[in-house]
C-alpha positions in Angstrom: 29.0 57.1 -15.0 28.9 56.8 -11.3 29.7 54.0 -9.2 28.6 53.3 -5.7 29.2 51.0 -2.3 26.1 48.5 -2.3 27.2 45.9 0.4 24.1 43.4 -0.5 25.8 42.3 -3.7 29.0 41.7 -2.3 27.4 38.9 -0.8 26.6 36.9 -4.1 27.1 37.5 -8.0 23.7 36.8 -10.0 24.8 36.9 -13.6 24.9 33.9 -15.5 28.1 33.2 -17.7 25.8 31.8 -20.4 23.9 34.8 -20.7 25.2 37.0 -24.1 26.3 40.2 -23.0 26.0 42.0 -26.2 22.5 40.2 -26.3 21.7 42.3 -23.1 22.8 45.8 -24.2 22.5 46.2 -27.3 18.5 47.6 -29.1 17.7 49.3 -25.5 18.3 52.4 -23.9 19.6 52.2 -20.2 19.2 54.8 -17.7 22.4 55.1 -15.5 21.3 55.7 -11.8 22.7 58.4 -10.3 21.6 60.5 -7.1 22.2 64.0 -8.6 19.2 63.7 -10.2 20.1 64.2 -13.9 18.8 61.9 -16.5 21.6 60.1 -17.9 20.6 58.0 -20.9 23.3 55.5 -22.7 22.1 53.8 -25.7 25.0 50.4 -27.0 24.9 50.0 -30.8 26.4 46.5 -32.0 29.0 48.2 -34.3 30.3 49.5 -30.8 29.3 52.9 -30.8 27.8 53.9 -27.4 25.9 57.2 -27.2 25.9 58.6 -23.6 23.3 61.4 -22.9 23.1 63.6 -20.0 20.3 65.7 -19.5 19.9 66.0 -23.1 23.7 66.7 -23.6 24.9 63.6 -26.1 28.6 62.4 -26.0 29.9 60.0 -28.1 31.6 57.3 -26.9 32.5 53.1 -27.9 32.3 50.4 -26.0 33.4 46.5 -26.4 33.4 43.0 -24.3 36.2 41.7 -23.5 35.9 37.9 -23.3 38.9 36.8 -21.9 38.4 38.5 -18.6 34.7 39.0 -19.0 34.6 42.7 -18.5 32.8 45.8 -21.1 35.5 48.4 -21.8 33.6 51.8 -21.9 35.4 54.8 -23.4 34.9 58.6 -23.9 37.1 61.2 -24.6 38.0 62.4 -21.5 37.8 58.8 -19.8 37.7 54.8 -19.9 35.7 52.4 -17.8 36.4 48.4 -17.1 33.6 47.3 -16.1 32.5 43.3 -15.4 28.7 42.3 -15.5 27.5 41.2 -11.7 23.3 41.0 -11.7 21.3 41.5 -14.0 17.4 41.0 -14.0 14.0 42.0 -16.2 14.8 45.9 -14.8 18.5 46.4 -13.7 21.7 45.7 -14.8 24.2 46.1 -12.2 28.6 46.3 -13.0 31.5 46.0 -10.9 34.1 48.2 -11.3 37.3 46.5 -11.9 39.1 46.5 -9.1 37.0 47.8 -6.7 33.7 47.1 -4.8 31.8 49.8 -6.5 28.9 49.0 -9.1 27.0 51.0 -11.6 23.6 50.6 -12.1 21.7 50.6 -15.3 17.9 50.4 -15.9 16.1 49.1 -18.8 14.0 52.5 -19.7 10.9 50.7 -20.2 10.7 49.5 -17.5 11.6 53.0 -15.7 7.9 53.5 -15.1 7.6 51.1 -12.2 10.8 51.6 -10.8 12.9 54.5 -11.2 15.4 54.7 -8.0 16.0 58.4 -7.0 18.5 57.0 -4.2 21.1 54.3 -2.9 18.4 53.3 -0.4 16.2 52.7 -2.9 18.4 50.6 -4.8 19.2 48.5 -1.3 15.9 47.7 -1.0 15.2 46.5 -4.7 17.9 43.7 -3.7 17.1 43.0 -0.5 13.6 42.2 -1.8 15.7 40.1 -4.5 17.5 38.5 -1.4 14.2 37.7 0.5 12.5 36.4 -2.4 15.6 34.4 -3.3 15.8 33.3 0.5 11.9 32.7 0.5 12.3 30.4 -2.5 15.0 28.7 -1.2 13.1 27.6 2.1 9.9 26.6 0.3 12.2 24.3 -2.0 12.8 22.8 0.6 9.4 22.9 2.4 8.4 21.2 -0.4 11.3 18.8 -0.3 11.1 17.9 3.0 7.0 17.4 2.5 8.0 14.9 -0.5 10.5 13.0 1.9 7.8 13.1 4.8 5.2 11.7 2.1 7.8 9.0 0.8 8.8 8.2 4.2 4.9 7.8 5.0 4.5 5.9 1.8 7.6 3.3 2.5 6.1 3.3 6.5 2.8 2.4 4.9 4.1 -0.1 2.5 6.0 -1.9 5.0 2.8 -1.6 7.5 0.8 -3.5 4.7 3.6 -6.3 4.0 3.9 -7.5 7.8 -0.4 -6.7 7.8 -0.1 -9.7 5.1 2.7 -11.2 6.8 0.6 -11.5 10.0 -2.5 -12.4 7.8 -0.8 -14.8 6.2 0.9 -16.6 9.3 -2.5 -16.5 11.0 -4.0 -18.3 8.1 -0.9 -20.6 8.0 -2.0 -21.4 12.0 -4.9 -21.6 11.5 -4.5 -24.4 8.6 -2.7 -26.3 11.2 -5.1 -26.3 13.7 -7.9 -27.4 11.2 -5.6 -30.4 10.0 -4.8 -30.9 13.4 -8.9 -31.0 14.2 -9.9 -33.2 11.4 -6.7 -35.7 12.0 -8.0 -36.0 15.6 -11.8 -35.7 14.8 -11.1 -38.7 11.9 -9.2 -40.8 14.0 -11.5 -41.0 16.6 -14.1 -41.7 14.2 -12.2 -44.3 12.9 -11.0 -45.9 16.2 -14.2 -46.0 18.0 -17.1 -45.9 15.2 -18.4 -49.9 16.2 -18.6 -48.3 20.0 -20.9 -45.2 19.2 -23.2 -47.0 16.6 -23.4 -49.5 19.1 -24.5 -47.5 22.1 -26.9 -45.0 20.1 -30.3 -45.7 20.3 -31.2 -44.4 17.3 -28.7 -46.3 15.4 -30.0 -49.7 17.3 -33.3 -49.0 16.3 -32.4 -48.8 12.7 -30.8 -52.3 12.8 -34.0 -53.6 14.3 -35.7 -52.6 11.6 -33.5 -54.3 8.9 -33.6 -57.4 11.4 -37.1 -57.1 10.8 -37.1 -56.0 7.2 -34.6 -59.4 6.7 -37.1 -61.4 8.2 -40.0 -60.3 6.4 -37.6 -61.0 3.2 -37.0 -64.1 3.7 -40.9 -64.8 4.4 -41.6 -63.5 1.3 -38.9 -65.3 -0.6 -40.0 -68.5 1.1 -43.6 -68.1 0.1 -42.2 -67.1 -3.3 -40.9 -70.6 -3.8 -43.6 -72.5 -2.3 -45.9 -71.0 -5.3 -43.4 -71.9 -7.4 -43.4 -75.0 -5.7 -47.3 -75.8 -5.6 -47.8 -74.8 -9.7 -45.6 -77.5 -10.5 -47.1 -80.4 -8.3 -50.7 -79.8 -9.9 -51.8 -77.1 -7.3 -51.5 -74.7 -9.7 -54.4 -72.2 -8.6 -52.6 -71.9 -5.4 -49.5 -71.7 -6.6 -50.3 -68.7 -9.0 -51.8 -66.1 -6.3 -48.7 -67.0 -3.6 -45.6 -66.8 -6.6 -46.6 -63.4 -8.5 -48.2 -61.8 -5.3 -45.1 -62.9 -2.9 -42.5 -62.5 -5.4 -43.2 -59.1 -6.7 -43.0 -58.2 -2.8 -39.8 -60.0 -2.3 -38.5 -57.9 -5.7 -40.1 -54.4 -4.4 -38.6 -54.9 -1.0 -35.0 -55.6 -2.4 -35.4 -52.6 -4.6 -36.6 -50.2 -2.2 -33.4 -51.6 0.0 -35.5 -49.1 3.2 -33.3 -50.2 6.1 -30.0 -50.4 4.5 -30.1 -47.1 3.0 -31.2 -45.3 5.8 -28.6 -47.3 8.3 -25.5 -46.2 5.7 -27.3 -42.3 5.8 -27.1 -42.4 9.8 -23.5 -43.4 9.7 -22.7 -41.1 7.4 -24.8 -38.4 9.4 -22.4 -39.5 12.6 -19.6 -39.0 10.8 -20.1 -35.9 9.5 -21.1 -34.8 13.1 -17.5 -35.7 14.2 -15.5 -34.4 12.0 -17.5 -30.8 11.6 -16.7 -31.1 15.3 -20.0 -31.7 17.3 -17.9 -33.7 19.8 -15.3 -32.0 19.8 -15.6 -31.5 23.9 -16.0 -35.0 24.4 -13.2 -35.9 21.5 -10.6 -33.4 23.0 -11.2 -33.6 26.9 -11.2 -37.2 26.9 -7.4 -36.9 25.0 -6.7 -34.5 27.6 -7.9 -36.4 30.7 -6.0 -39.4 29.4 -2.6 -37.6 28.7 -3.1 -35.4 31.9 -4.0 -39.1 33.8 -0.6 -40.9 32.0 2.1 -38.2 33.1 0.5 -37.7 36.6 0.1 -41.1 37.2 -3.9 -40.6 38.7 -2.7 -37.8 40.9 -4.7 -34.9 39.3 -8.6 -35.4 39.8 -10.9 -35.4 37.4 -12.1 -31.6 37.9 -9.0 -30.2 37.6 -8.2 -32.2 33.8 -11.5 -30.7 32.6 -11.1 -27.1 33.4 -7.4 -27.5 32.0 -8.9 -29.1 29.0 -10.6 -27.1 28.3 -8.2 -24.2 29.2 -6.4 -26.3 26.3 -9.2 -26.4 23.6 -8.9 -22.9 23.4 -6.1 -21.5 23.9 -5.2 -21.2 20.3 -8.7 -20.2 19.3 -8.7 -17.2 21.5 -4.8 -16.6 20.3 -5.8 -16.4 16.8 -8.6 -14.4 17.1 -6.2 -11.8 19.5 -4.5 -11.4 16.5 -6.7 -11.0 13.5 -7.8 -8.0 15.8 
């Protein structure tokens, strides 16, 4: 058995210590590689007989494994081996010679027909393709590795994009709350403060109480005519009596029923109202608030132009703030 220098495994040692050494050789015939180009053929029994064959030339020979220092003792007649298992793959199985940096090779015979080194150069490059391939492997691990921290990094960026999105959503809507409570505290008070001053200046409204004036008066007519029917059947004028009591009083009743002017006075309130607090006036509500704060800590110095165009500077300031950042 020949040995040889092969610097590339030097650099690592590929065979696992769980792997079963007897496992490996034994049941297969292993072509030793040599360069003198002679086929040398040894064939590991499990009772520890090894037959060596060169060129068709058989010795006999026995081998063992030495656990304790992990070597395979091979021995002949003429000479003994200590060899100690350094790579081994599906094709080649590769020993150190004890003490030195030399290795023999052995290749499973089946698999001969695809690879079949006739020199050391060959050999080389069967492990430097191992080497790149290992090398390859070992950068697309961490390709991949580096993609999955990129994507985890993303995902953790995008996680923390959509909790201060919601964040921001929900401090918008927490403004935006205020303001409203704000506008319908102001919008109410107002309404409540100064209610008997708009009813009493719209036209619409006076027109309204006109008309119950009117439909009051009428009322009363009736009710008055209503008792003086009453009144005339019971002093004898009883044909008189009978036309104005049913005919006035069933007037008198249908007007209290129907109830015209007071409903539709309580309706136009309520429509006012409603106006002002789902902000209608708000302009008016707002820059009159302004004007008067603007005219209390300026003491009248400001004119009136310049406390509208800052009202309304002020109406919407927040507006336009919120809507900055919902986009």
């Amino acid at each position: 058995m020949k040995t040889y220098l092969l610097d590339i495994l030097n650099k690592y040692n590929r065979f696992s210590e769980n792997l079963d050494v007897k496992t490996i050789l034994c049941n297969k015939s292993w072509l030793v590689f040599n360069d003198t180009g002679n086929k040398e053929l040894y064939i590991f029994q499990e009772n520890g007989n090894l037959i060596a064959s060169v060129n068709g030339n058989v010795h006999n020979g026995n081998w063992q494994y030495i656990s304790a220092n992990k070597s395979i003792i091979l021995s002949f007649k003429e000479q003994s081996y200590m060899l100690h298992p350094s790579f081994f793959d599906k094709t080649i199985f590769a020993l150190q010679q004890d003490g030195t940096n030399k290795y023999a090779f052995m290749i499973d015979e089946k698999q001969s027909q695809s690879f079949q080194p006739k020199s050391l150069t060959e050999l080389n490059s069967y492990f430097e393709n191992i080497e790149h391939k290992r090398i390859e492997e070992e950068h697309q691990r961490i390709r991949v590795l580096l993609a999955q921290q990129r994507a985890e990094q993303k995902r953790i960026e995008e996680e923390q994009r959509r909790i201060e999105e919601e964040e921001r959503r929900e401090q918008i809507k927490r403004q935006e709350e205020r303001v409203q409570q704000y506008l319908n505290q102001k919008r109410l008070e107002y309404w409540e403060q100064n209610k008997d001053y708009i009813l009493r200046n719209d036209l619409s409204y006076k027109k309204l109480c006109s008309s119950k004036k009117k439909w009051e008066i009428i009322e009363t007519i009736f009710i008055i005519l209503t008792i003086i029917g009453f009144y005339l059947i019971n002093i004898d004028f009883f044909n008189l009596g009978i036309i104005l009591m049913p005919i006035f009083g069933s007037l008198s009743f249908m007007n209290l029923l129907i109830n015209y002017p007071y409903i539709d006075i309580k309706e136009y309130k309520e429509k006012i109202k409603q106006n002002i607090l789902n902000g209608d006036f708000d302009d008016y509500i707002f820059l009159k608030d302004y004007s008067n704060r603007n005219s209390d800590n300026n003491n009248d110095s400001v004119n009136n132009n310049d406390a509208i165009n800052g009202a309304l500077e002020s109406l919407n300031y927040l507006v336009e703030l919120l809507k900055q950042k919902k986009e």
